[in-house]
C-alpha positions as CSV (number, residue, x, y, z in Angstrom):
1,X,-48.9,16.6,26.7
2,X,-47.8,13.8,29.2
3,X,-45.6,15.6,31.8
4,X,-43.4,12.6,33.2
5,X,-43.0,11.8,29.1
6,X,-41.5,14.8,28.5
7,X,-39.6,15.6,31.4
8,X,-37.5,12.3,31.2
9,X,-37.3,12.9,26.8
10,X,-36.1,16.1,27.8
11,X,-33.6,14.5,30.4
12,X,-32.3,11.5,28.2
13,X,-32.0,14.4,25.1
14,X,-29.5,16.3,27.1
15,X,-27.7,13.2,28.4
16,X,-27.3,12.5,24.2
17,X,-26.0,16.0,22.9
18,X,-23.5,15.6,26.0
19,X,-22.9,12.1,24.7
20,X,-22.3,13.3,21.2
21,X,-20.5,16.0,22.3
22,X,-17.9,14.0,23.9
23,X,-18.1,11.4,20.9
24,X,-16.9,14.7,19.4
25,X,-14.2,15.8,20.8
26,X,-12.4,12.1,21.6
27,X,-12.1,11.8,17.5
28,X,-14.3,10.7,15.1
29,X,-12.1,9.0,12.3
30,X,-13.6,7.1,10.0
31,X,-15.4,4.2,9.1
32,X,-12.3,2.4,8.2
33,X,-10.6,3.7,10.7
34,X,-12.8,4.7,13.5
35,X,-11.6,7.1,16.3
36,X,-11.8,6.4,20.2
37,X,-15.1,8.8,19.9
38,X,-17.0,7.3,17.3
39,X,-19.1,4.5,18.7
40,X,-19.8,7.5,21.5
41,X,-20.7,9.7,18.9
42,X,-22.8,7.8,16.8
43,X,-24.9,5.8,20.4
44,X,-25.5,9.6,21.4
45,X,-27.0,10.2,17.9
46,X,-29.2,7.5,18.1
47,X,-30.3,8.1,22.1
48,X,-31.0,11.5,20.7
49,X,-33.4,10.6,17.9
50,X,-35.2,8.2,20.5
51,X,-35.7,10.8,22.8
52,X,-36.7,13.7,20.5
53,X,-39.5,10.9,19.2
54,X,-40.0,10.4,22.4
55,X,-40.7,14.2,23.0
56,X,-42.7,14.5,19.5
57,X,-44.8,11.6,20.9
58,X,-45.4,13.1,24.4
59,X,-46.5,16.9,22.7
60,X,-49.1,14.8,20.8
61,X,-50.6,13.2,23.3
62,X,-53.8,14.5,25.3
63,X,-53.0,15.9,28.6
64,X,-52.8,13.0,31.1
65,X,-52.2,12.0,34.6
66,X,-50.3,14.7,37.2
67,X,-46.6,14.3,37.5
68,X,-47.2,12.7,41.4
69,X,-50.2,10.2,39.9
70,X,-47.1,8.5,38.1
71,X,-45.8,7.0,40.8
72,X,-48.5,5.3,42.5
73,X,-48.9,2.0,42.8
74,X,-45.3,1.1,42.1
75,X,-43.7,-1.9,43.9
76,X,-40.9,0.2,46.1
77,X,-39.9,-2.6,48.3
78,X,-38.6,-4.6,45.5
79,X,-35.2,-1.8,45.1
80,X,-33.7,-2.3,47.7
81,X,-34.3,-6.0,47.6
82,X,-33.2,-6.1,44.2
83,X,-30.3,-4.2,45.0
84,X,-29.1,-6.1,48.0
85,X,-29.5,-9.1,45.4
86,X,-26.9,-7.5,43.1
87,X,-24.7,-6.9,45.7
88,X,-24.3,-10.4,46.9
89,X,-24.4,-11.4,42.9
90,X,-21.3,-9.6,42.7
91,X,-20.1,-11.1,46.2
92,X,-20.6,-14.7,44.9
93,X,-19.6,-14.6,41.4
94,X,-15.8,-14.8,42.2
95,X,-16.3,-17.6,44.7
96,X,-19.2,-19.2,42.8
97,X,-18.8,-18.5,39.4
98,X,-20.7,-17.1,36.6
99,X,-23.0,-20.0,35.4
100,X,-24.0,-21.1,38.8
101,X,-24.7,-17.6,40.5
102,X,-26.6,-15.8,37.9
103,X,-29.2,-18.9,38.1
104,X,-29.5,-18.3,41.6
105,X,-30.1,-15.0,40.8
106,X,-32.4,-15.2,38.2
107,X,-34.3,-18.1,40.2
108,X,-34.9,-15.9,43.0
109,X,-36.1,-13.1,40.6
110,X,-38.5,-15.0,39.0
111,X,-39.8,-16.4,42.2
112,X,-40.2,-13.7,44.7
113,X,-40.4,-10.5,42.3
114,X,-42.6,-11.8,39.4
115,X,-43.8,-14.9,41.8
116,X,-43.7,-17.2,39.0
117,X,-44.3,-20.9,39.6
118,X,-41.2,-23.3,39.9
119,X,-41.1,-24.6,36.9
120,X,-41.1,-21.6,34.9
121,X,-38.5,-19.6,37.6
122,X,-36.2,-22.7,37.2
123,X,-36.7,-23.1,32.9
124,X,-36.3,-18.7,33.2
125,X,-33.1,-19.0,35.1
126,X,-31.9,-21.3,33.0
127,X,-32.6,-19.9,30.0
128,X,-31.3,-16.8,30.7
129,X,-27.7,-18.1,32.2
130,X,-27.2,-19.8,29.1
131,X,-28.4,-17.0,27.0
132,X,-25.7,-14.7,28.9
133,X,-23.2,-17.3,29.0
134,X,-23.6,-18.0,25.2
135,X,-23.4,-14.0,24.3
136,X,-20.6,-12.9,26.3
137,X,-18.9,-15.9,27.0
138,X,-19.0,-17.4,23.4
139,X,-19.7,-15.0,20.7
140,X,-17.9,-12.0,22.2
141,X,-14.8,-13.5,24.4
142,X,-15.5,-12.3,27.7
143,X,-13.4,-14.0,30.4
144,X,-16.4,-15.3,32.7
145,X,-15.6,-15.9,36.5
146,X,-15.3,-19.8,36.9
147,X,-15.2,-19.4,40.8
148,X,-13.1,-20.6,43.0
149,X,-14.2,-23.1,44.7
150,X,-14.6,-25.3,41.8
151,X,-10.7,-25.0,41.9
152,X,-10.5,-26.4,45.0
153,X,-12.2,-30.0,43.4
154,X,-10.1,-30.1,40.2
């Protein structure tokens, strides 16, 4: 059995029944006429069949690495990087707005955290603007930040 497997199946099972539990007691209703709990309900019933595979899985499996040997050779210095990035992601996008902040962001992911050449970082941040734009700004409605300063010009 893989400890760290288990432990965090164990974890994200808990976090489900809680989920369902909640689901639960907000109101189910029904599938025509589904309740304030029933997309809770029914996302904790699928975290919780993840994780009890995920469990199944990790009782199957030989005997592996100590707990502690997990986290070894992890990049640590990227959190708080990453994090101070978020931070000023969420600092800019008023100002900024959406499209032309998150390819900053995602530039400077793809260049100093995976170190990928330019031409991929800039085609990656690209892509990935526009695939954010086009899912939440076009297909499901949500108001994106246009920023501010391009107020000022128009």
């Amino acid at each position: 059995m893989r400890a760290g497997q288990a432990i965090a199946a164990a974890f994200w099972l808990a976090f489900a029944l809680g989920t369902i539990y909640a689901g639960r007691n907000l109101g189910l209703g029904s599938l025509h006429d589904p309740g304030s709990g029933f997309m809770i309900f029914w996302v904790g019933v699928a975290m919780a069949v993840l994780s009890l595979a995920t469990l199944i899985a990790s009782a199957r499996q030989p005997a592996g690495e100590a707990l502690g040997a997990l986290w070894t050779g992890l990049r640590w210095r990227v959190i708080p990087y990453v994090t101070v990035l978020l931070v000023l992601y969420a600092l800019l996008l008023p100002v900024l707005g959406f499209p032309l902040v998150t390819v900053l962001l995602m530039l400077l992911l793809f260049k100093t955290v995976e170190q990928q050449n330019l031409a991929v970082a800039i085609g990656g941040a690209l892509a990935s603007a526009g695939a954010a734009y086009l899912v939440f700004g076009r297909w499901l409605g949500t108001q994106l930040p246009s920023g501010t300063i391009w107020e000022m010009f128009s």
